[in-house]
PDB file with one MODEL, atoms N, CA, C and O in Angstrom:
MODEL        1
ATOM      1  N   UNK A   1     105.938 116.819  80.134  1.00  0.00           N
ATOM      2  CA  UNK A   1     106.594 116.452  81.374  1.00  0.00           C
ATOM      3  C   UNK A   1     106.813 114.943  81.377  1.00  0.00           C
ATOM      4  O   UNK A   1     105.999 114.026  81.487  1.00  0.00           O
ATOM      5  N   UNK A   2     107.969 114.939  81.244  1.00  0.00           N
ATOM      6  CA  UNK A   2     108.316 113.244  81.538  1.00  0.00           C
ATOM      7  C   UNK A   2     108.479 112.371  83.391  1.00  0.00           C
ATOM      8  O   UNK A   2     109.314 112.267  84.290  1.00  0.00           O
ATOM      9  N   UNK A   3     107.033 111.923  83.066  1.00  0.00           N
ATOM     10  CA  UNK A   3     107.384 111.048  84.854  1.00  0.00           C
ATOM     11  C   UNK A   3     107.526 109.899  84.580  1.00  0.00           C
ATOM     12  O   UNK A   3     107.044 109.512  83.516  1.00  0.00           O
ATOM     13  N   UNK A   4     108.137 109.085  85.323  1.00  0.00           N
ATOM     14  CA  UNK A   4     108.420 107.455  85.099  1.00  0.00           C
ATOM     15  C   UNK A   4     107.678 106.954  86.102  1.00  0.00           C
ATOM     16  O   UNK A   4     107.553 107.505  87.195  1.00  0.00           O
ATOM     17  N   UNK A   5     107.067 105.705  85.715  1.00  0.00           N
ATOM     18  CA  UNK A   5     106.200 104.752  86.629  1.00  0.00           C
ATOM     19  C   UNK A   5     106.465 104.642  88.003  1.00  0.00           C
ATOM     20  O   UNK A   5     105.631 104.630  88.908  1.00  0.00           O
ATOM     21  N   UNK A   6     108.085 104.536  88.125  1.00  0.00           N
ATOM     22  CA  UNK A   6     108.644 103.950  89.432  1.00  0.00           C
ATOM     23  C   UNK A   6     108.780 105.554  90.566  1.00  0.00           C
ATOM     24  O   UNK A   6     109.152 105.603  91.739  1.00  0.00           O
ATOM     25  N   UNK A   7     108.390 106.525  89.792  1.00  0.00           N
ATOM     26  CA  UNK A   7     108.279 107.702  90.771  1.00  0.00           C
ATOM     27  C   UNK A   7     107.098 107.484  91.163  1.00  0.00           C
ATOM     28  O   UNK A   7     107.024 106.969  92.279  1.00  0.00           O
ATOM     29  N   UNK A   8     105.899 107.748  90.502  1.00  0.00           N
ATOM     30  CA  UNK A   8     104.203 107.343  90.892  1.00  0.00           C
ATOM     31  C   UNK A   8     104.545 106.297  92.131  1.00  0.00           C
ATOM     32  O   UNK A   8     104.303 106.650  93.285  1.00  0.00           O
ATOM     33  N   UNK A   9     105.206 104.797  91.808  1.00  0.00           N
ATOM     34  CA  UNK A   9     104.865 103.835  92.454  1.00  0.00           C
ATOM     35  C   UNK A   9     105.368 104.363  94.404  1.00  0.00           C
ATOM     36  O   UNK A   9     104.818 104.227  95.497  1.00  0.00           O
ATOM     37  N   UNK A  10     106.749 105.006  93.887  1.00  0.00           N
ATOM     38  CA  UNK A  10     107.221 105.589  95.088  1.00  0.00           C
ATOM     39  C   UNK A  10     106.431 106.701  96.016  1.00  0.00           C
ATOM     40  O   UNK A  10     106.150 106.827  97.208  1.00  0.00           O
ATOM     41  N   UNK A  11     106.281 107.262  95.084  1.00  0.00           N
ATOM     42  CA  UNK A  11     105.135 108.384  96.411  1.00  0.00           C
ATOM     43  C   UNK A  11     103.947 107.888  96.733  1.00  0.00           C
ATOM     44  O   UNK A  11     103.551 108.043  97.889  1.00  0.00           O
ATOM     45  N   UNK A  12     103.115 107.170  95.744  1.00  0.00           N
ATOM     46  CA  UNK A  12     102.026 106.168  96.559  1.00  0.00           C
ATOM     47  C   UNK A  12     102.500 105.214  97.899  1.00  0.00           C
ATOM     48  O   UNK A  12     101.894 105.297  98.967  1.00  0.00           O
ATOM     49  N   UNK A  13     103.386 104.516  97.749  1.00  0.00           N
ATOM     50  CA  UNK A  13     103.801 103.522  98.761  1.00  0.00           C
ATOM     51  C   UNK A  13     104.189 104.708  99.995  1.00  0.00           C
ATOM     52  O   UNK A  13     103.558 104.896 101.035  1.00  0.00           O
ATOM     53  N   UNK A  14     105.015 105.189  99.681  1.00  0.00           N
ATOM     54  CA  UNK A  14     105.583 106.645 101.044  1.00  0.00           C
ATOM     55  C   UNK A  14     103.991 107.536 101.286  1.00  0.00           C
ATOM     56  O   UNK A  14     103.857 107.898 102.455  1.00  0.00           O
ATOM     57  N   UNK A  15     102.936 107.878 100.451  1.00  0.00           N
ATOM     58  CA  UNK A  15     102.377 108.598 101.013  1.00  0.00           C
ATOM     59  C   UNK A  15     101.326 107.840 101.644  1.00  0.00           C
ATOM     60  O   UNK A  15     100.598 108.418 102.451  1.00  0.00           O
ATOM     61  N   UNK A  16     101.106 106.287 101.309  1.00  0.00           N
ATOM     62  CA  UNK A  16     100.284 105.023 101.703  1.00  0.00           C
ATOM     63  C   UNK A  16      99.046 105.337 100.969  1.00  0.00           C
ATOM     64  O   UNK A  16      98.055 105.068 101.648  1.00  0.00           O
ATOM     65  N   UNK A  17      98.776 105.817  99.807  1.00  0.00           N
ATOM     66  CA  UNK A  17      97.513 106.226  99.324  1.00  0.00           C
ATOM     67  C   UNK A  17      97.061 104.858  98.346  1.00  0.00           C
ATOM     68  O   UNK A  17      97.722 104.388  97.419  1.00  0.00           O
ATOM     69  N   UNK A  18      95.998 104.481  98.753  1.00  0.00           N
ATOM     70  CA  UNK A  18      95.333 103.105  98.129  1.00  0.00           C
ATOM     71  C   UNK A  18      95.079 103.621  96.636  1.00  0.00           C
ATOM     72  O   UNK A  18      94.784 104.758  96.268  1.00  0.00           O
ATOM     73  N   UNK A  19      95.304 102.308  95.781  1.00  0.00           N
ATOM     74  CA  UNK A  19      95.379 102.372  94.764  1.00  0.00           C
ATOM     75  C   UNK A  19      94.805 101.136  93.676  1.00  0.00           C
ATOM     76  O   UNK A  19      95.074  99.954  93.891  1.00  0.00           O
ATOM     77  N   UNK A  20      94.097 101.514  92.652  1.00  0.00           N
ATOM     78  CA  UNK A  20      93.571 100.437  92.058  1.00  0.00           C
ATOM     79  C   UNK A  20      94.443  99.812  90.644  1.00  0.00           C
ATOM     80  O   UNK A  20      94.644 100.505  89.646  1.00  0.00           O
ATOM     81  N   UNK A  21      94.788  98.731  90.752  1.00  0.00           N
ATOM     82  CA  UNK A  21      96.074  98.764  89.696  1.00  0.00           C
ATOM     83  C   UNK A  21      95.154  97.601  88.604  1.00  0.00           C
ATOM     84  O   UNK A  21      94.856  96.486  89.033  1.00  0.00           O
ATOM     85  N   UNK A  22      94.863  97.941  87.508  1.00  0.00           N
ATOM     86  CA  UNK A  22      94.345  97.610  86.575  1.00  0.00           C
ATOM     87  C   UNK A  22      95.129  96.261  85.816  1.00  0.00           C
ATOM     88  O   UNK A  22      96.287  96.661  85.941  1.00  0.00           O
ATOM     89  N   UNK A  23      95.220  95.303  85.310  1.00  0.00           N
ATOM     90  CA  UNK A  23      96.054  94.087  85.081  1.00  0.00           C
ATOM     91  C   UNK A  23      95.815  93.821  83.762  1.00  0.00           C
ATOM     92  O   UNK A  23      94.661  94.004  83.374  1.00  0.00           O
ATOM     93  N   UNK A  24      96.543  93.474  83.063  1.00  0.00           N
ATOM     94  CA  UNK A  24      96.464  93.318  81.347  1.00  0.00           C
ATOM     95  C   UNK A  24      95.510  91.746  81.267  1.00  0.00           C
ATOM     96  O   UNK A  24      95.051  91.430  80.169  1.00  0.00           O
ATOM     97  N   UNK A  25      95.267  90.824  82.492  1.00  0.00           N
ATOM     98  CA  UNK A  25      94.616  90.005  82.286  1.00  0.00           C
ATOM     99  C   UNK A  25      93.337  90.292  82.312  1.00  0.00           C
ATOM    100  O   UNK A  25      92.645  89.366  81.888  1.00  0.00           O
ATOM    101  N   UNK A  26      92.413  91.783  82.850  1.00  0.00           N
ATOM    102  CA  UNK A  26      91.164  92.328  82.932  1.00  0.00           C
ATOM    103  C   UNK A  26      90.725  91.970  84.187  1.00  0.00           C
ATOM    104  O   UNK A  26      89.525  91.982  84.458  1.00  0.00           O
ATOM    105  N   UNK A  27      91.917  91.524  85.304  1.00  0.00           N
ATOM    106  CA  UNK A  27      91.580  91.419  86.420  1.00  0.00           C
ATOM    107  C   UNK A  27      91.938  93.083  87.021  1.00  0.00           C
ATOM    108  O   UNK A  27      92.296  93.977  86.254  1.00  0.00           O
ATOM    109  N   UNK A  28      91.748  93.297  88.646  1.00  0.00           N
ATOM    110  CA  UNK A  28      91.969  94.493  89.038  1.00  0.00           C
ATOM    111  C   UNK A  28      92.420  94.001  90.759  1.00  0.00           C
ATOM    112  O   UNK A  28      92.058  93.046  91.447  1.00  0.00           O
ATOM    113  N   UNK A  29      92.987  94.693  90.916  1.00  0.00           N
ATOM    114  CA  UNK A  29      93.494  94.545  92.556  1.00  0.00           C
ATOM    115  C   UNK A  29      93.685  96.323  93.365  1.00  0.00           C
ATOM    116  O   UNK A  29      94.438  97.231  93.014  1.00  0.00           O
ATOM    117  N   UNK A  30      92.710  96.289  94.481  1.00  0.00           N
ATOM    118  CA  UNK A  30      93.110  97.328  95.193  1.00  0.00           C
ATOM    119  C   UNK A  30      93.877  97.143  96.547  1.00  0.00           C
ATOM    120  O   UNK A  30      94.161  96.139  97.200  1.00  0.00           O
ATOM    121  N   UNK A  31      94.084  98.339  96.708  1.00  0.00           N
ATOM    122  CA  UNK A  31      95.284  98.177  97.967  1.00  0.00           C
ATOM    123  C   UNK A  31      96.333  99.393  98.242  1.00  0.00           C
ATOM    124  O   UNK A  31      96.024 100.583  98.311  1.00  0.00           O
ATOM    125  N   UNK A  32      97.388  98.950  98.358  1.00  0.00           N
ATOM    126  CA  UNK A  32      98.488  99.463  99.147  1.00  0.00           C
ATOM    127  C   UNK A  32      99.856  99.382  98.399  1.00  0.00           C
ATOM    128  O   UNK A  32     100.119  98.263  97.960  1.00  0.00           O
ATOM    129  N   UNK A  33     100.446 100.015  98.255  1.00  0.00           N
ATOM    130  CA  UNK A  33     102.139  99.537  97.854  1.00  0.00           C
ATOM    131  C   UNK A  33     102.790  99.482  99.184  1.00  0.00           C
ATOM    132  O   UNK A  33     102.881 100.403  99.996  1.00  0.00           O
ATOM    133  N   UNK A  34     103.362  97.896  99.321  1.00  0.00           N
ATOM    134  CA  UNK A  34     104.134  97.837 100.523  1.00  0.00           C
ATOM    135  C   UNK A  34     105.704  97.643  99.709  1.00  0.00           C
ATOM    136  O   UNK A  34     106.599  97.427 100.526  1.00  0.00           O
ATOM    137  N   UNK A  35     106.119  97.681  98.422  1.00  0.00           N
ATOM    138  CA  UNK A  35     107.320  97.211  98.277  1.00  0.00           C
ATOM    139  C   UNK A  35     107.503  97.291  96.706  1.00  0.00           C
ATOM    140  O   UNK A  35     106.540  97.181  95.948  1.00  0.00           O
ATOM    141  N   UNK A  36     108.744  97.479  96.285  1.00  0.00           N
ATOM    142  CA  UNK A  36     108.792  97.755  94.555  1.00  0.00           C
ATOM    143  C   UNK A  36     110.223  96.826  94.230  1.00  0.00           C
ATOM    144  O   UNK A  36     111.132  96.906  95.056  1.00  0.00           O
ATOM    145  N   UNK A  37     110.299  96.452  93.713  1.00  0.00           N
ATOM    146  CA  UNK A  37     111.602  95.836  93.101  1.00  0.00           C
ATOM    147  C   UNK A  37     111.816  96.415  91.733  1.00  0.00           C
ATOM    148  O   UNK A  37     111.017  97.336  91.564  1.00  0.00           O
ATOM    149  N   UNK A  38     112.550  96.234  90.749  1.00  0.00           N
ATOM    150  CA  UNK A  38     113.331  96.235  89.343  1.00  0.00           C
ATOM    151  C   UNK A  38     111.625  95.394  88.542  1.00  0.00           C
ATOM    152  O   UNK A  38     110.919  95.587  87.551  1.00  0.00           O
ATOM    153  N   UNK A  39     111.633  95.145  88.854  1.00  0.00           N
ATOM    154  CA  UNK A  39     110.412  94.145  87.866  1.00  0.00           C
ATOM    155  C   UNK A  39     108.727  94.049  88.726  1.00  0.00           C
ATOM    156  O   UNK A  39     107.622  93.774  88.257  1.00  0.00           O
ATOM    157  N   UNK A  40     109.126  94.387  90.048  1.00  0.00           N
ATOM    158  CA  UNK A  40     107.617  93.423  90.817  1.00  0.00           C
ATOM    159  C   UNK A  40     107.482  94.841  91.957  1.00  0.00           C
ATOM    160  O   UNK A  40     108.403  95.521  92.409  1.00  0.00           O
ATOM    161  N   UNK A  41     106.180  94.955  92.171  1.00  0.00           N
ATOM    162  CA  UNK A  41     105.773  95.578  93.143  1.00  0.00           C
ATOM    163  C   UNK A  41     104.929  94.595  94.034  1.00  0.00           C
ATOM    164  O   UNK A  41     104.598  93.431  93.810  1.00  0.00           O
ATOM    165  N   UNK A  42     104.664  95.460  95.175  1.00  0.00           N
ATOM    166  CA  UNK A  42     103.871  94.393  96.771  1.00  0.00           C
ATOM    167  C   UNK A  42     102.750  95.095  96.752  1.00  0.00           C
ATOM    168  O   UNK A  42     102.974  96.303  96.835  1.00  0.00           O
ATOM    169  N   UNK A  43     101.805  94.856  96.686  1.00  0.00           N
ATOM    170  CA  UNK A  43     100.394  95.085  97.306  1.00  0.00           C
ATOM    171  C   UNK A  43      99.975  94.565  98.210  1.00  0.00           C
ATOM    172  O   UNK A  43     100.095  93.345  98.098  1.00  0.00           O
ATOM    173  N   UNK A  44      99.399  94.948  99.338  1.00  0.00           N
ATOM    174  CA  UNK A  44      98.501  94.666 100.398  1.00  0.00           C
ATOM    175  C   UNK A  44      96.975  94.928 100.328  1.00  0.00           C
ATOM    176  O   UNK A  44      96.726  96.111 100.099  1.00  0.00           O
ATOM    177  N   UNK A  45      96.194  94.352 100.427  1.00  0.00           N
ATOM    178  CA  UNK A  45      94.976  94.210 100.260  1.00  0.00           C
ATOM    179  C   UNK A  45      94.319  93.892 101.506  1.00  0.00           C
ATOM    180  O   UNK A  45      95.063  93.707 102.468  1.00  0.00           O
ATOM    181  N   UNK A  46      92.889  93.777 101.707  1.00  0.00           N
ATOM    182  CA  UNK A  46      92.229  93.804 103.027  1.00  0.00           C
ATOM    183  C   UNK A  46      92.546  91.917 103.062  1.00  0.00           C
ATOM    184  O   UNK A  46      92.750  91.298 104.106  1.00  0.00           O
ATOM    185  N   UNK A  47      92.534  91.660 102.491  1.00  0.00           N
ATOM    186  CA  UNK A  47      92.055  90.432 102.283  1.00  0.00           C
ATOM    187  C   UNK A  47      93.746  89.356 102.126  1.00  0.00           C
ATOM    188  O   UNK A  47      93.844  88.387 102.879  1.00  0.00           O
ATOM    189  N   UNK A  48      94.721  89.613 101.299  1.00  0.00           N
ATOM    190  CA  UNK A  48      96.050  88.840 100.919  1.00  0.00           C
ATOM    191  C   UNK A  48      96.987  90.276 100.485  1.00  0.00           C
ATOM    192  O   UNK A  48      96.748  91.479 100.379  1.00  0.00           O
ATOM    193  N   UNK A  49      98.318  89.272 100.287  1.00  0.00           N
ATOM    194  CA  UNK A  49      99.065  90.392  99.555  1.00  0.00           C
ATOM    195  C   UNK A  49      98.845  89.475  98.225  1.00  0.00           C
ATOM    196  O   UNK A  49      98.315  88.385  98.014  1.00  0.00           O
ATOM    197  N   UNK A  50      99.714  90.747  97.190  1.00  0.00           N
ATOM    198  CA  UNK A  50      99.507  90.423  95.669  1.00  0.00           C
ATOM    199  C   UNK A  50     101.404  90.718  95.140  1.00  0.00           C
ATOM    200  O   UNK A  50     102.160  91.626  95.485  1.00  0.00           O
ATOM    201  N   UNK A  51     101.563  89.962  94.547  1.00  0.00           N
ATOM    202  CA  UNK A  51     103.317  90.210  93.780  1.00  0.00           C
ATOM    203  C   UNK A  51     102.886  90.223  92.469  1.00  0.00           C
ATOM    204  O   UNK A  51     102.328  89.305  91.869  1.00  0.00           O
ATOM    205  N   UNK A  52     103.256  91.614  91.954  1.00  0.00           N
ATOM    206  CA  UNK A  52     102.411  92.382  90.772  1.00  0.00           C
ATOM    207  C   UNK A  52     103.515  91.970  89.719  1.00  0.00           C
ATOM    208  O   UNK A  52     104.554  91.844  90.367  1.00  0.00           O
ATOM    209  N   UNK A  53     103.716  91.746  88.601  1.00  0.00           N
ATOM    210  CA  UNK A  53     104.989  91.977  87.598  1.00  0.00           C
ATOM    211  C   UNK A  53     104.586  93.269  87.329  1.00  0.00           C
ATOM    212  O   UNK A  53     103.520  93.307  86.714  1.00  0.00           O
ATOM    213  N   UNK A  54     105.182  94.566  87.636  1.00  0.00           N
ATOM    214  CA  UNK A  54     104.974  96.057  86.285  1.00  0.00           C
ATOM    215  C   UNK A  54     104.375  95.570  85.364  1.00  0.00           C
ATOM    216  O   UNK A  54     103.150  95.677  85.416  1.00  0.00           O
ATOM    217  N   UNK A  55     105.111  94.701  83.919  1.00  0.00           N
ATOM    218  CA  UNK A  55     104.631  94.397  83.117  1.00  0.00           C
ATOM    219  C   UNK A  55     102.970  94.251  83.052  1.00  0.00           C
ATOM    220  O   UNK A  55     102.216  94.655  82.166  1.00  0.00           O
ATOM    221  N   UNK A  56     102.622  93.472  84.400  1.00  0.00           N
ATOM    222  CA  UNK A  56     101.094  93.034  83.734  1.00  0.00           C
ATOM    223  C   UNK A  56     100.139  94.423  84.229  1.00  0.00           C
ATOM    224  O   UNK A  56      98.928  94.272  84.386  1.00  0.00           O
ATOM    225  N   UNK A  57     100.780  95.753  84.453  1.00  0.00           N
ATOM    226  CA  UNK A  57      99.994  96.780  84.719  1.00  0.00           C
ATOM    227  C   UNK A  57      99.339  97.518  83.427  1.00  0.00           C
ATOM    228  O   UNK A  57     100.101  97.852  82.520  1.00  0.00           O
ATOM    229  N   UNK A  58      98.170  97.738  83.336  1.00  0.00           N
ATOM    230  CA  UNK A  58      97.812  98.640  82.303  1.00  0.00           C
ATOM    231  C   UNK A  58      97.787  99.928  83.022  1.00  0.00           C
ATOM    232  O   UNK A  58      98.555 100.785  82.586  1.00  0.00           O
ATOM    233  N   UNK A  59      97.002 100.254  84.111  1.00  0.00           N
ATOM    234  CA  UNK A  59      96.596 101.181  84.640  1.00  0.00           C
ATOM    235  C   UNK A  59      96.736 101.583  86.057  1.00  0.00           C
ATOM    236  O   UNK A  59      96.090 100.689  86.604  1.00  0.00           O
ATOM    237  N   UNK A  60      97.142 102.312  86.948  1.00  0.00           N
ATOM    238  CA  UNK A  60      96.928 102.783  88.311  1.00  0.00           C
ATOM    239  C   UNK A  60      96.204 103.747  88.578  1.00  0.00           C
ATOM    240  O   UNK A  60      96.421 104.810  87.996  1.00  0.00           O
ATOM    241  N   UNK A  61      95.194 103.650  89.486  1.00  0.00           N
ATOM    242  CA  UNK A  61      94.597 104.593  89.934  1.00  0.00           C
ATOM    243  C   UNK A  61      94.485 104.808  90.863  1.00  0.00           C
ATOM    244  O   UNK A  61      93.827 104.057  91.583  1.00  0.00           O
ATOM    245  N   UNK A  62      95.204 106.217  91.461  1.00  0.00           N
ATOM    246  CA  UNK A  62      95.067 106.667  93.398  1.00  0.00           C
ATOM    247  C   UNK A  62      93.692 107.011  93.465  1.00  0.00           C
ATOM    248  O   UNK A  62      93.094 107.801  92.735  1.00  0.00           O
ATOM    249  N   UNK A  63      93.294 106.412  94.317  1.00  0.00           N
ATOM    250  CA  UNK A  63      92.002 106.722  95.325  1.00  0.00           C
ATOM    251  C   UNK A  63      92.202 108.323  95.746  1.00  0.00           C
ATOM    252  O   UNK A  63      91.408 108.820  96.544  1.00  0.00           O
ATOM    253  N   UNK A  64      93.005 108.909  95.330  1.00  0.00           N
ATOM    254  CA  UNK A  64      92.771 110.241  94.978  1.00  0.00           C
ATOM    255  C   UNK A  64      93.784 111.333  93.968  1.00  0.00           C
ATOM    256  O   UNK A  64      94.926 110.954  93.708  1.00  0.00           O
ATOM    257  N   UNK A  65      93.309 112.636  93.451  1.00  0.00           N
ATOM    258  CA  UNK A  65      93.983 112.929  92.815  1.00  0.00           C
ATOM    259  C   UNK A  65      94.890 113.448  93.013  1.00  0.00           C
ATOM    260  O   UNK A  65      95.004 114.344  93.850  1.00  0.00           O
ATOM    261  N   UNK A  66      95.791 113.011  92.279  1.00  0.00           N
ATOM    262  CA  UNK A  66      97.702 113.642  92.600  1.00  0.00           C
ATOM    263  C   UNK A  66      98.245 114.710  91.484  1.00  0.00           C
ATOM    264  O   UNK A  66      98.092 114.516  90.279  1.00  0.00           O
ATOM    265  N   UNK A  67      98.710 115.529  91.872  1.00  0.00           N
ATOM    266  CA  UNK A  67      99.631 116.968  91.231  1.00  0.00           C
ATOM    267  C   UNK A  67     100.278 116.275  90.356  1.00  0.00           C
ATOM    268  O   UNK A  67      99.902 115.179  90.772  1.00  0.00           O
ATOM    269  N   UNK A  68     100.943 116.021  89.485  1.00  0.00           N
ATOM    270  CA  UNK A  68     101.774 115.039  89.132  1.00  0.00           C
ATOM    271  C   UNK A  68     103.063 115.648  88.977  1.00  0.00           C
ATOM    272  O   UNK A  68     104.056 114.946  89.170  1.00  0.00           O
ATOM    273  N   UNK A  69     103.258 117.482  88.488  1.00  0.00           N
ATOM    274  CA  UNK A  69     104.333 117.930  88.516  1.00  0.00           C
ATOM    275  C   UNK A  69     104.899 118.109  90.044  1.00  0.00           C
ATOM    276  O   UNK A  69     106.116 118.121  90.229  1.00  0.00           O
ATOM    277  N   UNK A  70     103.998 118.245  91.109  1.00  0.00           N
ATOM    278  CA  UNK A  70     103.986 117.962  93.061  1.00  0.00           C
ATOM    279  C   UNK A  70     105.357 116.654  92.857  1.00  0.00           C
ATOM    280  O   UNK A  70     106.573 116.684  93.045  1.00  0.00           O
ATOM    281  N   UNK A  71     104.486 115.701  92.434  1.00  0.00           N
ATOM    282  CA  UNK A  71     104.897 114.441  92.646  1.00  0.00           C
ATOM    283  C   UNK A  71     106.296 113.915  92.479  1.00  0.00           C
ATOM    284  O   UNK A  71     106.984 113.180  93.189  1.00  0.00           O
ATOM    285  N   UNK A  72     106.489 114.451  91.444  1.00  0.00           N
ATOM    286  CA  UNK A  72     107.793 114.336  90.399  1.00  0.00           C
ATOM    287  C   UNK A  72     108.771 115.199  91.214  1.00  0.00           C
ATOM    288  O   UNK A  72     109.912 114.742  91.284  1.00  0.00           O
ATOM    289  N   UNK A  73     108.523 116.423  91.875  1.00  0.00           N
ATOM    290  CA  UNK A  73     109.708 117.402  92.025  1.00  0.00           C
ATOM    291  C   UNK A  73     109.323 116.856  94.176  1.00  0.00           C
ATOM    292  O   UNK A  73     110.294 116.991  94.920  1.00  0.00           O
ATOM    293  N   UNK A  74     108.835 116.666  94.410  1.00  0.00           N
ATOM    294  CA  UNK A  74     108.715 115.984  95.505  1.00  0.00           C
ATOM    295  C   UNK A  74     109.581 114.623  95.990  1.00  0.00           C
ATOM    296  O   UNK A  74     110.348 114.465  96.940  1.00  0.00           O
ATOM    297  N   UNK A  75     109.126 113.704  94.921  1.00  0.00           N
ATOM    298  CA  UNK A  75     110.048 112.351  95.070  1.00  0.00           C
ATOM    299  C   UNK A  75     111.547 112.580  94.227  1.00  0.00           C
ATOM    300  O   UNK A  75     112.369 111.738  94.590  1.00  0.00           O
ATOM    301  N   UNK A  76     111.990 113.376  93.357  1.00  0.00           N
ATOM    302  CA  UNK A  76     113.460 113.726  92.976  1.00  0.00           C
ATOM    303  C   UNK A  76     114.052 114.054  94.324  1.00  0.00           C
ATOM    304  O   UNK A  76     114.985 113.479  94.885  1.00  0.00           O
ATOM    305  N   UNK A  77     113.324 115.105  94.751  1.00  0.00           N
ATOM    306  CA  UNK A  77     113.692 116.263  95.958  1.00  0.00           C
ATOM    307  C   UNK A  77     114.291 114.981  96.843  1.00  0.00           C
ATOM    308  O   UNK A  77     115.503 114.812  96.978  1.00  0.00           O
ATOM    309  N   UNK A  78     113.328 114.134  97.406  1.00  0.00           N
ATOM    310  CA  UNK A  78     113.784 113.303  98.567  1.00  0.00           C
ATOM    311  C   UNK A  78     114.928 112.706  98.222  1.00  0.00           C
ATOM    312  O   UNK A  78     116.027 112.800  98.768  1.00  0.00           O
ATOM    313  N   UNK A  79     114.470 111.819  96.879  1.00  0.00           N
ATOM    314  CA  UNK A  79     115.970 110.756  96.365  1.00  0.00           C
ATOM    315  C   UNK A  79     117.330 111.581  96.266  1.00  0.00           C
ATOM    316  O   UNK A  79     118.400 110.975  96.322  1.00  0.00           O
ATOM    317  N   UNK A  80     117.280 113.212  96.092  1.00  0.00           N
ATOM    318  CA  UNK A  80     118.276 113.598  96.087  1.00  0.00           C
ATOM    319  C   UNK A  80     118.867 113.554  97.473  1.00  0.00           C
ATOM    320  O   UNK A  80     120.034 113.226  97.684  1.00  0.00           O
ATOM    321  N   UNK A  81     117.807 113.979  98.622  1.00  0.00           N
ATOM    322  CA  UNK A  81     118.433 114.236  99.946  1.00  0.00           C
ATOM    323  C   UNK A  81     118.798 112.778 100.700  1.00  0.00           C
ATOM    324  O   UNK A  81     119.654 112.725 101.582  1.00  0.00           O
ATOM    325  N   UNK A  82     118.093 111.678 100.275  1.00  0.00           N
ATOM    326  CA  UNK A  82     118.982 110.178 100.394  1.00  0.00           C
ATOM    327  C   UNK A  82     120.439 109.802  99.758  1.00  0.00           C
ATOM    328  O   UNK A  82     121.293 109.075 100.266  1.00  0.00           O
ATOM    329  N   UNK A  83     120.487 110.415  98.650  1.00  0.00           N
ATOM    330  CA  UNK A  83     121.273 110.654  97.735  1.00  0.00           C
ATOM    331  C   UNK A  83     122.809 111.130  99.031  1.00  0.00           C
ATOM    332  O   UNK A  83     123.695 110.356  99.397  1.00  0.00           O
ATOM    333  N   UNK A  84     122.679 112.222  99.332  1.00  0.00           N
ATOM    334  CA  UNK A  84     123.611 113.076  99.635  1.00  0.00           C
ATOM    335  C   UNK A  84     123.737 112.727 101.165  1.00  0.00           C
ATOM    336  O   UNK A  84     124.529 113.366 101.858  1.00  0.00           O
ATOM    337  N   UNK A  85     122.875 111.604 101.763  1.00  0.00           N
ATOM    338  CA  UNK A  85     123.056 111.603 103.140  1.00  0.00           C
ATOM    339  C   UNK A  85     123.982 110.654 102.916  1.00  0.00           C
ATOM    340  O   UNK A  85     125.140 110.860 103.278  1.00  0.00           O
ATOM    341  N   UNK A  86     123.641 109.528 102.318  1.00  0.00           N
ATOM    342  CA  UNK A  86     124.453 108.192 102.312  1.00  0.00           C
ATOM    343  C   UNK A  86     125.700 108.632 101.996  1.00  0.00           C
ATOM    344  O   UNK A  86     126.684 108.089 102.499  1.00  0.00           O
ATOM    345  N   UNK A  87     125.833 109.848 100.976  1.00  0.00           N
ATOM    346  CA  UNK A  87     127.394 110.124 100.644  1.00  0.00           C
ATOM    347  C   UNK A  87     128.108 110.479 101.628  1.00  0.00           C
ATOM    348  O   UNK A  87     129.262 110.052 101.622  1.00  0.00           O
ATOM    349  N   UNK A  88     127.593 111.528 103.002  1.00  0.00           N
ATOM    350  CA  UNK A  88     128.136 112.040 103.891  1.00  0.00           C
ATOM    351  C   UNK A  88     128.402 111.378 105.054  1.00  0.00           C
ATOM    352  O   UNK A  88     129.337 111.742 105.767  1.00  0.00           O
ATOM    353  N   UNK A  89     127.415 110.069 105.461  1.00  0.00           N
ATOM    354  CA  UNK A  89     127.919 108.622 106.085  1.00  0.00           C
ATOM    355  C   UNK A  89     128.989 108.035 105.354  1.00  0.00           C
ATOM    356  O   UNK A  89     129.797 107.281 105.897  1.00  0.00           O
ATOM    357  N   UNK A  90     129.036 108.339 104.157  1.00  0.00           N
ATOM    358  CA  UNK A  90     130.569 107.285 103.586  1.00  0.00           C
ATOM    359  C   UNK A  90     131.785 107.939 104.059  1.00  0.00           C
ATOM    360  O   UNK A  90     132.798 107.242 104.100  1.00  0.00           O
ATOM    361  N   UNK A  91     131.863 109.225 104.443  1.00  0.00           N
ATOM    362  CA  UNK A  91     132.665 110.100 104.770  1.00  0.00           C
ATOM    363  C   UNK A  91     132.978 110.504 105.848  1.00  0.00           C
ATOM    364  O   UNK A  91     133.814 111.401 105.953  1.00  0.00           O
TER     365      UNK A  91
ENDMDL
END
């Protein structure tokens, strides 16, 4: 099953499930996804926010466990029905 990072990152941030994101420097940051860009995600933390590069991620871990085939046919499902709304506002 092929999932891509930026689906994970999306249903964590939409389902608000805290997450421990592991850093190639051997640092670690927990928190929140408040925001994703092309290159950078937002974390919120009790304490600051954090502006992540993807790149420096080794690892994510939800503070709980996720379906992952759920996940995948869950967040397609939505992007499709965003997908098809925006088309029918253009119209």
């Amino acid at each position: 099953m092929l999932l891509y990072f930026d689906i994970i990152l999306q249903y964590v941030e939409h389902q608000e499930i805290t997450c421990k994101f592991i850093l190639s420097s051997d640092k670690s940051v927990i928190g929140k996804v408040v925001g994703r860009e092309q290159y950078m995600i937002y974390v919120d933390t009790e304490k600051r926010n954090h502006f992540i590069p993807k790149h420096a991620i080794v690892d994510v871990i939800p503070e709980k466990k996720l379906d992952l085939k759920e996940v995948k046919e869950e967040v397609l499902a939505y992007n499709r029905e965003q997908k098809e709304k925006k088309q029918m506002q253009r119209t």
